[in-house]
N, CA, C and O of each residue as an XYZ file, in Angstrom:
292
protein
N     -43.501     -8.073      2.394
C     -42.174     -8.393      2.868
C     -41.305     -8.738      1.655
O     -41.709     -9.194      0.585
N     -40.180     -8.476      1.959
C     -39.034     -8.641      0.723
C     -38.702     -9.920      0.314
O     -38.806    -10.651      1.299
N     -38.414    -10.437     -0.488
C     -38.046    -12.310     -0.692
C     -36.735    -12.099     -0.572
O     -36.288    -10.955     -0.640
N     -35.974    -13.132     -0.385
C     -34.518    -13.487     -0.071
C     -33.652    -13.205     -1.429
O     -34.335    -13.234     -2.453
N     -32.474    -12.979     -1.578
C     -31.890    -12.458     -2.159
C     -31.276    -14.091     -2.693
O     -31.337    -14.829     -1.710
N     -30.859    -14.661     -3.613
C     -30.526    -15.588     -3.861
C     -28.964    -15.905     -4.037
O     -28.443    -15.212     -4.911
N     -28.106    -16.811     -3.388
C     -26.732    -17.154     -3.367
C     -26.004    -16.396     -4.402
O     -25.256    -15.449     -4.161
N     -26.289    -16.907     -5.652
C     -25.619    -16.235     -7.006
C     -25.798    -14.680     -6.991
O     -24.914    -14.030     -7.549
N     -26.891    -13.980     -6.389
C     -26.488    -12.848     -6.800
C     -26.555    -12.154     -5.676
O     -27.387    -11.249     -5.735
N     -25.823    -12.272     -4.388
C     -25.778    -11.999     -3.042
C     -24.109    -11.086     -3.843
O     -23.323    -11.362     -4.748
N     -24.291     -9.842     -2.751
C     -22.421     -9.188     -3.182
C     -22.382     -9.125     -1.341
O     -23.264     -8.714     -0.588
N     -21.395     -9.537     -1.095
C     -20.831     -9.159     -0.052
C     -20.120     -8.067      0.232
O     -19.385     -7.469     -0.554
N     -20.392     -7.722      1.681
C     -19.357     -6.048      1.197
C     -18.257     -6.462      1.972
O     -18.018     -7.594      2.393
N     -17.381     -5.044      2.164
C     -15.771     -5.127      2.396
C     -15.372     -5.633      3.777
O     -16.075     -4.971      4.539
N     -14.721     -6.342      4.403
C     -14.659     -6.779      5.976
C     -14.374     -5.322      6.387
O     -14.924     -4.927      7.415
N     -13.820     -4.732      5.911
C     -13.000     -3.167      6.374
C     -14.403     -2.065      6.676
O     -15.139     -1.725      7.602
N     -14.103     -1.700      4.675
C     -15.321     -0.628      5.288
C     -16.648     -0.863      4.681
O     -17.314      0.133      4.396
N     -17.176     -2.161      4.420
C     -18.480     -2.502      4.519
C     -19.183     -1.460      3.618
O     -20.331     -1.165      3.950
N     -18.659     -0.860      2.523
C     -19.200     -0.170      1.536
C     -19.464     -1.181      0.498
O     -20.360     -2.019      0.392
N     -18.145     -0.795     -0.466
C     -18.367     -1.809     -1.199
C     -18.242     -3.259     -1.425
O     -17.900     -3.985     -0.492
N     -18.569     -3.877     -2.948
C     -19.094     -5.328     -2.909
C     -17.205     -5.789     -2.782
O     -16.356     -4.897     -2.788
N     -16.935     -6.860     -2.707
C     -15.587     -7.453     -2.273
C     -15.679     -7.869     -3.381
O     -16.635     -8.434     -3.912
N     -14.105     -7.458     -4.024
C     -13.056     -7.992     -5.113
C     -12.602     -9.491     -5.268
O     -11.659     -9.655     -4.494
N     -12.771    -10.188     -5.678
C     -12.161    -11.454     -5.790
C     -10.326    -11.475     -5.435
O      -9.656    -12.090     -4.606
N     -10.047    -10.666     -6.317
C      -8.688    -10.647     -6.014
C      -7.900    -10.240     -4.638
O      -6.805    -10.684     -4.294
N      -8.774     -9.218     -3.870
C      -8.614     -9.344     -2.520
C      -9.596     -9.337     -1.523
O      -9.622     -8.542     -0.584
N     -10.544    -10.383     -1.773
C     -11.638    -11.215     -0.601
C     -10.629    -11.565      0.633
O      -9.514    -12.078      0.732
N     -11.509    -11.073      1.434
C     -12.792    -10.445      1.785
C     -12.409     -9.002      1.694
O     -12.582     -8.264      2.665
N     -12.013     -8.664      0.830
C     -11.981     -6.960      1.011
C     -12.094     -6.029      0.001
O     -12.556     -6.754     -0.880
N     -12.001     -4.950     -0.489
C     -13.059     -4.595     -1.775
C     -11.613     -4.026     -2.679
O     -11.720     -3.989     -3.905
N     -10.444     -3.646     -2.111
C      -9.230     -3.145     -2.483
C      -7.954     -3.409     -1.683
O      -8.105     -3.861     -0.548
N      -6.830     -3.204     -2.090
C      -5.304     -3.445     -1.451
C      -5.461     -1.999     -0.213
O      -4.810     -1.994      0.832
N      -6.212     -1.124     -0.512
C      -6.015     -0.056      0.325
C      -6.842     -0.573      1.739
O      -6.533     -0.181      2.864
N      -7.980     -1.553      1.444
C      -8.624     -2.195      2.826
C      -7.687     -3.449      3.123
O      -7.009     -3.391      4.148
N      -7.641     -3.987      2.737
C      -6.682     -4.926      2.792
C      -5.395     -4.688      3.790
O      -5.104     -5.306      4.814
N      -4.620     -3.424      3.059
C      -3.260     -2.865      4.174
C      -4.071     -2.439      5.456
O      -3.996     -3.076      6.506
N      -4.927     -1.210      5.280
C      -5.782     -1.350      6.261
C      -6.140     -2.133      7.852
O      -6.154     -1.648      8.984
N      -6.369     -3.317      7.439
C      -7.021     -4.348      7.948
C      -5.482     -4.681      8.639
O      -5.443     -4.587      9.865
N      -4.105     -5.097      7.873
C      -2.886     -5.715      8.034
C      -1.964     -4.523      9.171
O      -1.069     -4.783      9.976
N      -2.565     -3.284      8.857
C      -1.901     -2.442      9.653
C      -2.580     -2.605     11.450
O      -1.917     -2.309     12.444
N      -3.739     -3.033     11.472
C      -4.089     -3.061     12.733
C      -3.891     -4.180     13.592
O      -3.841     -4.232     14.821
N      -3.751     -5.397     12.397
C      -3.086     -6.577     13.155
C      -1.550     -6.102     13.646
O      -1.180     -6.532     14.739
N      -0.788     -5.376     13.010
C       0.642     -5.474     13.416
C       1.136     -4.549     14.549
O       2.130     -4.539     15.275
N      -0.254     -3.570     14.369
C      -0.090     -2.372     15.660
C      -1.280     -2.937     16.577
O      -2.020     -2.221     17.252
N      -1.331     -4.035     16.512
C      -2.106     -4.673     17.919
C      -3.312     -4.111     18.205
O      -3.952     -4.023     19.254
N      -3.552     -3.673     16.865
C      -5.610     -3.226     16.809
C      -6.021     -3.934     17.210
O      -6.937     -3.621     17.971
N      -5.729     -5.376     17.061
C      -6.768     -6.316     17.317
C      -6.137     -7.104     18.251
O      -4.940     -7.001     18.522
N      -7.157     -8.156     18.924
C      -6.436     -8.562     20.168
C      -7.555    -10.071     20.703
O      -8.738     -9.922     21.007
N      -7.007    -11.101     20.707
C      -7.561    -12.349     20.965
C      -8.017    -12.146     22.955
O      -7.244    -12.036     23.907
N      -9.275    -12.163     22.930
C      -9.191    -12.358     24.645
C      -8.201    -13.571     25.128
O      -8.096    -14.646     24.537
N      -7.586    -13.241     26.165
C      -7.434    -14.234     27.053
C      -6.336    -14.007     28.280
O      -5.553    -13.113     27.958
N      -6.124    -14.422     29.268
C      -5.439    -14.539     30.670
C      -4.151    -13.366     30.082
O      -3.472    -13.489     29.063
N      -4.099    -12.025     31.300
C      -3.076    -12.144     30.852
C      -1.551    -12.487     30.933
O      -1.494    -13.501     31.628
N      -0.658    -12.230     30.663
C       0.888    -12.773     30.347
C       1.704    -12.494     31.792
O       1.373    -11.641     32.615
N       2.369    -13.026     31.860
C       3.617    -12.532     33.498
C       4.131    -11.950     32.306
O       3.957    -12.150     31.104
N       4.994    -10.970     33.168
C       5.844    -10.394     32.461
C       7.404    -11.482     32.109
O       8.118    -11.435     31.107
N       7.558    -12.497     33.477
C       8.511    -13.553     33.233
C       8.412    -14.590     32.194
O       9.363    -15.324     31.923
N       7.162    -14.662     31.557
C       7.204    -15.289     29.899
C       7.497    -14.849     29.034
O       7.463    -15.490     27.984
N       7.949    -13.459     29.080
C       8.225    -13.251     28.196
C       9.798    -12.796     27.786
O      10.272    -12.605     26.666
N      10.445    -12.692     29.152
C      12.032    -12.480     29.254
C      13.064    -13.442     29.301
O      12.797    -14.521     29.829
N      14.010    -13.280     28.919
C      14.624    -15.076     29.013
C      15.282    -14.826     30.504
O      15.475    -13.840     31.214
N      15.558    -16.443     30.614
C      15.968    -16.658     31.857
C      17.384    -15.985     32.304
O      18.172    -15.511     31.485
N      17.554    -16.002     33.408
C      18.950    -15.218     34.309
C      20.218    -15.896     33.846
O      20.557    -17.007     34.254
N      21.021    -15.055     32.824
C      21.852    -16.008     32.623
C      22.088    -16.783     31.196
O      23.192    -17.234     30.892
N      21.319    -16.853     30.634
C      20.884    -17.928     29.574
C      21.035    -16.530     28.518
O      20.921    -15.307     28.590
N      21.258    -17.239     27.845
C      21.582    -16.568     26.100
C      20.636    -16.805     25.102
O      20.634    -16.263     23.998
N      19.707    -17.754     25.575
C      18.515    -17.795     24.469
C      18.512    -19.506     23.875
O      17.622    -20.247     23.455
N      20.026    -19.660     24.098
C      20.359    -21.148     23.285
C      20.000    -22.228     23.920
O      20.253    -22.309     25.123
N      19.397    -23.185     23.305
C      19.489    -24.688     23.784
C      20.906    -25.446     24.624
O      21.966    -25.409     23.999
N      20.908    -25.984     25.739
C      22.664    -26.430     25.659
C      21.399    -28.337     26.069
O      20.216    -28.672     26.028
N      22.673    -28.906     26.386
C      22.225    -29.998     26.471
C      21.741    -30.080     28.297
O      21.557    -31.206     28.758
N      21.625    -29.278     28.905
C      21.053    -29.323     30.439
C      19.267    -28.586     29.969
O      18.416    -28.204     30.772
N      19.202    -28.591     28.946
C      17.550    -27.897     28.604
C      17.027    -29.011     28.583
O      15.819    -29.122     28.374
């Protein structure tokens, strides 16, 4: 059986594409090209937290209302 690989010389690979060892300068990821990567799927809703989902009325403002605080809020 194999012995354990020891802390100091463990390389982690890329969160993205799990090839190569991860760059310091952009940990956890091995380049800026995994990196955008990774940033492009958060912003196009690749990724996605479970949970309940939304009315559509949370997310529209109310009848009337302009968005602003008045002092009856």
């Amino acid at each position: 059986m194999s012995q354990p690989v020891p802390p100091e010389k463990r390389q982690p690979k890329c969160a993205q594409c799990r090839k190569n060892p991860v760059s310091a300068e952009y940990r956890p990821f091995c380049s800026k090209r995994c990196a955008d990567v990774d940033l492009g799927k958060w912003l196009n809703e690749g990724y996605s937290i479970p949970g309940a989902p939304m009315d559509e009325e949370e997310d529209s403002p109310r009848p009337g209302g302009n968005g602003d605080m008045s002092a009856d809020d």
